[in-house]
Each structure stands twice: as structure tokens, then as C-alpha cells.
N, C-alpha and C positions, 0 to 999 in steps of 0.2 A: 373210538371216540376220543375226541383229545381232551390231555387232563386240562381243568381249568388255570387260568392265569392265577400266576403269584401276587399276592397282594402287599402293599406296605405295610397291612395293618397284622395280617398272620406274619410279616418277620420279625415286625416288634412283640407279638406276644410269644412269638420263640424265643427270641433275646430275654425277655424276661423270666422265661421258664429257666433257661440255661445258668442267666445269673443269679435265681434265686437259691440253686445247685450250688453254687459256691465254684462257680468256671465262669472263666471269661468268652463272651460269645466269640464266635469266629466262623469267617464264610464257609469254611469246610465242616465244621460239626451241623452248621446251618442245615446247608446241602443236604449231608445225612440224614437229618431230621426232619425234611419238609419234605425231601424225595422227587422235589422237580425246581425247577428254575433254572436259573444260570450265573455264573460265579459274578457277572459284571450286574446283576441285578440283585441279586443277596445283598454284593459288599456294598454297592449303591445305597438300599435299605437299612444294612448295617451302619454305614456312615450317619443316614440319620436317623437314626437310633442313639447313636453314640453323642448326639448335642441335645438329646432332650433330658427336661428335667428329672425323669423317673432315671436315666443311664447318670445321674449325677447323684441323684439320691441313693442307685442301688453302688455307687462308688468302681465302676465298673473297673476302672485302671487299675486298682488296686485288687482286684481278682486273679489269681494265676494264672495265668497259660499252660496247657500240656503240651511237653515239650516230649521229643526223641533223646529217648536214655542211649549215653554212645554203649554199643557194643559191646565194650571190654568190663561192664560193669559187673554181670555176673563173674567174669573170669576174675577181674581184680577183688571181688570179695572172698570168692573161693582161696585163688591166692592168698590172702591176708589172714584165713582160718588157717589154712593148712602150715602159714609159717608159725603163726601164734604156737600149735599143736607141737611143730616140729621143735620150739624155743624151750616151750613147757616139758616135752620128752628127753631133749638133750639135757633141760637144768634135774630134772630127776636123777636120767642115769646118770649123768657126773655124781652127782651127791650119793645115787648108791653103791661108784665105783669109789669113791672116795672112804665110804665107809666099809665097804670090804674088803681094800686094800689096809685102811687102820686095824680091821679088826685081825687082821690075818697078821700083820707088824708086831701089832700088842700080845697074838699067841706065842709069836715064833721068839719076844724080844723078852717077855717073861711072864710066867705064868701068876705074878704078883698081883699083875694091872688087869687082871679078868673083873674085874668089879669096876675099875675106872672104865674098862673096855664097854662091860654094861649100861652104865651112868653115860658113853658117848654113842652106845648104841639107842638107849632110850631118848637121846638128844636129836639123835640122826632119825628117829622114829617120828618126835612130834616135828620133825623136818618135813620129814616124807607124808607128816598129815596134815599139814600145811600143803605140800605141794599137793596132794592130794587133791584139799581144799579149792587152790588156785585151778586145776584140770577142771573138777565141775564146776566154777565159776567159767571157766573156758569153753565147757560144754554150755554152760545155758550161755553164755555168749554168740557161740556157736547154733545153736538152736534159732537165737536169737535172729542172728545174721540169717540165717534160715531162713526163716519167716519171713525179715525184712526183704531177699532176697525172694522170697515168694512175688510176694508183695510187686515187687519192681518188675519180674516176670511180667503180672500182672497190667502193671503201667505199659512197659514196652510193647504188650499185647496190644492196649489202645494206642501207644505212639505209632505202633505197625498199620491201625486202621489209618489215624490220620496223616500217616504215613504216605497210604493208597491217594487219599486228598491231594495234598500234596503236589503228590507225584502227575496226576492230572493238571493239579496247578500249573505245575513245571511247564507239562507239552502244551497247555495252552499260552506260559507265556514264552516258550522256547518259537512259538509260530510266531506270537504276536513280534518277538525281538526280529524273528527271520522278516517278515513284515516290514519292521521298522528301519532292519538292512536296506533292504528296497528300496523306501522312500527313501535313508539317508543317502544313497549311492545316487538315487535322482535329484536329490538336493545339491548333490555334489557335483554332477553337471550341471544342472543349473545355476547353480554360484561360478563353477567355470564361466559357462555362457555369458552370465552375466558382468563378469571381470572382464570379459571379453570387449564386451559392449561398454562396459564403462572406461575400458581404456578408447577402444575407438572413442566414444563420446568424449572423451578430454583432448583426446587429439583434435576433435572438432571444436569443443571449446576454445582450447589453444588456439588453433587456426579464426576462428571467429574476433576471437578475444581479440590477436594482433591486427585485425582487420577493423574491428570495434575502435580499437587504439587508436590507429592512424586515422580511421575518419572523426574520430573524437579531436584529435588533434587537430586536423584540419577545422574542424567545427571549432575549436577556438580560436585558430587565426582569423574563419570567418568571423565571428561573435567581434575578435577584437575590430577586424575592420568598419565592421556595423556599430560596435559601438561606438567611434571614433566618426562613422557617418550621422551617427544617433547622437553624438553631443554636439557635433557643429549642426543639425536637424534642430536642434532644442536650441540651441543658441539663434539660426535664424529666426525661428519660432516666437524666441521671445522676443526678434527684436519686429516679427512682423506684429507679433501681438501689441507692442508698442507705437508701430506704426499704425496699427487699428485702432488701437486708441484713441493715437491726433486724428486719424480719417476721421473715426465716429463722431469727432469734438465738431471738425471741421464739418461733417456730414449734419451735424446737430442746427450747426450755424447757419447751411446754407437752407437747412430747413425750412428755419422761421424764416430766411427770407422767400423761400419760394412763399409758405405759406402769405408774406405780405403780398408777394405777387401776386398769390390766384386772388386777394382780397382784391386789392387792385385790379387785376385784370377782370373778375366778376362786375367789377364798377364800372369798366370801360366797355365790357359788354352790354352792360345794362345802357350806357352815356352811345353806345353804336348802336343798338338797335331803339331807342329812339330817335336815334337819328336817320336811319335806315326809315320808319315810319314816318319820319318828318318828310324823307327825300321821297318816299311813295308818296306822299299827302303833295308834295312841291311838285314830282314829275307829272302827279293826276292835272294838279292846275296850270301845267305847262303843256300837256296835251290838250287843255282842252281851250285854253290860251292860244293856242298854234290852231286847232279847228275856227276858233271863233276867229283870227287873223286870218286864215285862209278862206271862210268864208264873207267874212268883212274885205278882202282882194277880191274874191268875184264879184261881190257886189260891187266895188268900186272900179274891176272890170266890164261891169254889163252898164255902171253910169258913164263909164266914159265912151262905151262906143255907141250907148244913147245920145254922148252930148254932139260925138263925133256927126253922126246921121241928118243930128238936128239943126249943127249949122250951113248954110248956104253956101254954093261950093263957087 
């Protein structure tokens, strides 16, 4: 069965347990502690952890880190006893060849100063009980460093755990760097690539650019021709616009004369068609003027070949 998912909420109440300890939290003791997860989801969690108010109240920055004690620390404290020991036994024996060589002087030089001899032996005595003194203060020194040196064993023991951390860290980010190789080396042809194409692209530029140029230039010799067609264009302009002016004036004038005309000619229409009815009304009484004279001729045809008939031949 698979173990259940890591939550946000169980790595902040590890954070809190760890800093209540008096250690600062860190993805590797995390790890240790929860027994599942994965480093990019701890530290993730950890991150925010480390902005909220309880990681500001518990002062977390200001908690220690456990660090890896170098190496040489047992050796360099051993060292440092064994010379203290070796400082303290050499200042002894000097002082007790010192005084066995006086006393053996003071025998051989006269047998007067055997009481002085005494008097620098008892001097050399509470020498040597002093040094004495100083040796077990050098033993409980020693002792001391002992302990302390336990102690460190101690620590080192856990720097070696999170040592093992660590060292996992490492090959995880020894891949992830190899990884990163990868991309950078394909980032790195393709920035080639891409220089590549931005030089052709400038060359195209370039070539565009002096082709831009020259038709730009040409575009101003035409602009200038046009505009030189566009200011004699605007100067006939206004002077047609002025000539429309006097048109419209004169256009204005010949207006109201038409309109007198159509007045007039409406009158002459009206003065023609009755007259046009008058010459109906006059041609009716001329046709019928010409009927009545044409029948007034045969009647005066039929009396004269009556009168004809009626005279005596």
C-alpha cells in the first residue's frame, strides 16, 4: 500500500517541533523525520514555513544550524593536551635538574651552605608544589577537553547522519547540474542557431533597407513632382473657383431673366391659346361660311339654268 501524501500541514508542525528544540529546521532533518516525501517538496513547504508568523515569532534565523565538525578536531585537541603535558613536564624537569644540580654545587663548594642548600631546597619544594598544582589543573583541563571532546564525538556522530542527507542532496543536485548541462549545451546551439538567423536576418534587412531607401527616394522625387503638380492644381483651382463665382453671379442673373421669361412666355401662352380658340371659333364660322356660299352657288346655279330654260330661244 502506498504511504499517504505529504501534507503542508504535517511539515509545519515538524518545523515547529524541531524549532521548539532549539535547531533550526532543515529539509534533511525534515526528511529524517517524516520518512517520506521528497527534497523539492519538504523545502517547498519549508519555504513556507519560513514566512509565516509563528517562523517569525519562533525567531527561526537566529537558531543554529548543525554543522560538520572538520576532521582534524579530535586530532587538534589531543595535540593541544599532549603539548600543554609535554610544556608542564619539561618546566618540572628543568626545575628539578636545576635544583639537583645546586644542590650537588652547594655540597661539593662547601659544606657551610647545607642550610642555605635546605632553605633553596624548600623553595624549589613549594616550586615543585606549585608545579604540582599547575599538572592537576592540566589534568582537570585535560579531563575537561575530554569530555568536551566527547561531546564533539558526539556532535560529529550527528554531522555524519546529516552528513548521509547531504550526500543524497549532493547526487540529487549532481544530476540535476548534469540536467542543466544538457539544456545549457542546447541553449547554446540554439543561440548559435539563432545568431545565425539574426545575421542572415540583418543581411536581409540590410538589403531591404537599401531597396526601402531608394524607393523612398524615388517616392520623394515623385511627392516632389506632385506636389509642384498639386500647387499649380490648387492655384487653377482657385482660379476656377473664381471663375464659378462670376459663372454663379452671372448664372444668378440670367436666372431671374429666364424666370421673367417663363412669366412672359406663360402670358403668351395663355394670349396663343386664346387665340388658337378664337381661330377654332373663326375657322368653325368660315367653314360653315364656305358651306352656306357653296350652297348659296348652287342655288344660284339651279336659278340660272332655270332662268336659262325659261327664256325663248
Amino acid at each position: 500500500m502506498a504511504a499517504p501524501k505529504l501534507t503542508e500541514e504535517e511539515v509545519h508542525a515538524a518545523c515547529v517541533e524541531i524549532a521548539s528544540q532549539g535547531e533550526r529546521p532543515r529539509s534533511t532533518i525534515l526528511l529524517e523525520k517524516l520518512g517520506r516525501g521528497s527534497y523539492s517538496t519538504i523545502t517547498k513547504y519549508l519555504n513556507s514555513w519560513n514566512e509565516t508568523n509563528e517562523a517569525q515569532a519562533l525567531k527561526v534565523d537566529a537558531l543554529p544550524m548543525v554543522v560538520k565538525l572538520p576532521d582534524e578536531l579530535s586530532k587538534d585537541g589531543e595535540d593541544l593536551l599532549k603539548r600543554m603535558w609535554n610544556i608542564a613536564k619539561g618546566i618540572a624537569d628543568a626545575e628539578l635538574d636545576i635544583q639537583r644540580e645546586a644542590l650537588k654545587q652547594a655540597e661539593q663548594a662547601n659544606q657551610l651552605k647545607v642550610e642555605e642548600a635546605f632553605k633553596f631546597s624548600d623553595a624549589q619544594a613549594m616550586k615543585i608544589d606549585r608545579l604540582e598544582d599547575i599538572i592537576s589543573d592540566l589534568k582537570a583541563q585535560l579531563a575537561e577537553e575530554q569530555s568536551d571532546h566527547g561531546d564533539a564525538i558526539l556532535k560529529l556522530n550527528e554531522a555524519e547522519k546529516v552528513n548521509v542527507g547531504l550526500s543524497k542532496d549532493n547526487d540529487q543536485l549532481q544530476h540535476e547540474i548534469g540536467e542543466l548541462k544538457k539544456q545549457l549545451v542546447a541553449l547554446e546551439d540554439a543561440n548559435k542557431a539563432a545568431a545565425q538567423e539574426k545575421k542572415e536576418l540583418q543581411q536581409e534587412y540590410d538589403t531591404a533597407f537599401t531597396q526601402k531607401d531608394t524607393e523612398i527616394r524615388a517616392l520623394d522625387i515623385r511627392v516632389n513632382t506632385l506636389q509642384t503638380s498639386l500647387d499649380s492644381a490648387i492655384k487653377t483651382h482657385d482660379q476656377m473657383k473664381a471663375d464659378l463665382k462670376s459663372t454663379n453671379f452671372e448664372l444668378s442673373r440670367r436666372t431671374v431673366e429666364i424666370e421673367t421669361l417663363s412669366v412672359r412666355h406663360e402670358a403668351a401662352l395663355a394670349e396663343l391659346k386664346t387665340a388658337k380658340a378664337d381661330l377654332t371659333a373663326a375657322n368653325q364660322t368660315a367653314s360653315e361660311a364656305e358651306k352656306l356660299v357653296a350652297n348659296l352657288q348652287g342655288q344660284l346655279e339651279v336659278y340660272t339654268s332655270l332662268e336659262k330654260k325659261g327664256k325663248p330661244e
